[in-house]
C-alpha positions in Angstrom: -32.3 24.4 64.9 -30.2 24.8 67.9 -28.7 28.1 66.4 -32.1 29.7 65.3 -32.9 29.7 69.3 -29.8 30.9 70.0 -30.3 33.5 67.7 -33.7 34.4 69.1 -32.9 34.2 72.9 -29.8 36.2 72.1 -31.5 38.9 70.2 -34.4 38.9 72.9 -31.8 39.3 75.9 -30.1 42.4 73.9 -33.5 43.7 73.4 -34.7 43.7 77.1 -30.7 45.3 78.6 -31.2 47.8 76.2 -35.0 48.8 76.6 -34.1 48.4 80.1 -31.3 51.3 80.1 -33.5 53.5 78.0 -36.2 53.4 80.6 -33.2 53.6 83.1 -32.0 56.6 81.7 -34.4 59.1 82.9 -34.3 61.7 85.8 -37.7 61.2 87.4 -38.6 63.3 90.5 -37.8 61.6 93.8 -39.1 63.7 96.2 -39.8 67.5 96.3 -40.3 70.2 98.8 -42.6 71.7 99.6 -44.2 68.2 99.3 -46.6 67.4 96.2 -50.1 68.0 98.0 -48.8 69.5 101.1 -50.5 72.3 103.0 -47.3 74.6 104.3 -48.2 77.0 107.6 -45.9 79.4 105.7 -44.4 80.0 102.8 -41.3 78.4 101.8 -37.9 79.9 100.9 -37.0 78.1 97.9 -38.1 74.7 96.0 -36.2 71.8 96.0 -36.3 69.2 93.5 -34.4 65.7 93.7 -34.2 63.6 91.1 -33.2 60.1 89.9 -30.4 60.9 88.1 -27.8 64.2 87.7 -29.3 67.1 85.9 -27.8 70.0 83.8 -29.3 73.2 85.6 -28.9 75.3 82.2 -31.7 73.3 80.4 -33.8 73.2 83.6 -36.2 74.9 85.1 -38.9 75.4 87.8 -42.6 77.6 87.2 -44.5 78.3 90.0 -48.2 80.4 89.4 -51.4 80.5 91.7 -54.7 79.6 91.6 -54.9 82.5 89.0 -52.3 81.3 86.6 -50.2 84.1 87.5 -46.1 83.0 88.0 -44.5 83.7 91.0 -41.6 85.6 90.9 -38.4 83.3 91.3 -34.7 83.3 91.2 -32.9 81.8 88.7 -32.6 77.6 89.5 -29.3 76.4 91.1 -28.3 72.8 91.4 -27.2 72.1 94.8 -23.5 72.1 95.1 -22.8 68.3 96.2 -25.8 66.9 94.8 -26.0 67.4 91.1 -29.2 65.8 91.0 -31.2 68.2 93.0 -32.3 72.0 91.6 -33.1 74.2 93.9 -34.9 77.6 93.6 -35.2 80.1 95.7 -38.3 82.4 95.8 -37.8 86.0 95.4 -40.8 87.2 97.8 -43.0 84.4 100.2 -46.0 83.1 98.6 -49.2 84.4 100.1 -51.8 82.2 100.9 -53.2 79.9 98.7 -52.9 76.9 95.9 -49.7 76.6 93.3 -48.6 74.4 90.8 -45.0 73.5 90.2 -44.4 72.6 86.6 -40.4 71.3 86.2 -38.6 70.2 83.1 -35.1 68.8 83.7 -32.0 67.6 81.0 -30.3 64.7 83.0 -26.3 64.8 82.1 -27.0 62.1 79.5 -29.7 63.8 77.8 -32.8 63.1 77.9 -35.5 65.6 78.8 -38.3 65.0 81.7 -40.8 67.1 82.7 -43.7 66.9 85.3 -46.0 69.0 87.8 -47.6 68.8 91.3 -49.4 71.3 93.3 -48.8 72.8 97.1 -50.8 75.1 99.2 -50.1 78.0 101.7 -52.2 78.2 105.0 
């Protein structure tokens, strides 16, 4: 009797550390700028992404397009150089004014694959 519980609480407790690293195991976006749902007064530079975890900046990558659909032309994406778990990309023109969406997918150095979206506008 006493070993069939043991079993079961020892199998449960394995169960929940290792669902718990899986879930753990992600990059999820942090914070971005421009901000998700932010009105800029002008048009930003670059993107910057942070995430939870470190990301490989060859298997990422950053869209940005209009209210039309249209992509905005971008350079290619760069992770910062003492934070490898931000991407930043730098915008080849400024965005004229309007409403974009930024659609991301990331690799995180262990590799598993995120992706997401949010939208910005330009006074």
């Amino acid at each position: 009797m006493f070993t069939r519980k043991f079993s079961m609480v020892l199998a449960l407790t394995m169960l929940s550390a290792f669902s718990c690293q899986q879930a753990l195991a992600h990059a999820h976006l942090k914070s971005q700028y421009p901000a998700a749902n932010a009105t800029m007064e002008v048009s930003p530079q670059a993107l910057t992404l942070t995430f939870s975890e470190d990301i490989e900046p060859a298997f990422s990558g950053v869209e940005v397009s209009n209210a039309q659909q249209q992509a905005m032309p971008m350079k290619e994406a760069e992770r910062a150089p003492k934070q490898h778990n931000q991407l930043i990309v730098p915008l080849e023109k400024p965005l004229a004014s309007g409403d974009y969406q930024v659609k991301w997918h990331v690799l995180s150095v262990d590799g598993h694959k995120t992706k997401g979206n949010y939208r910005f506008s330009v006074k």
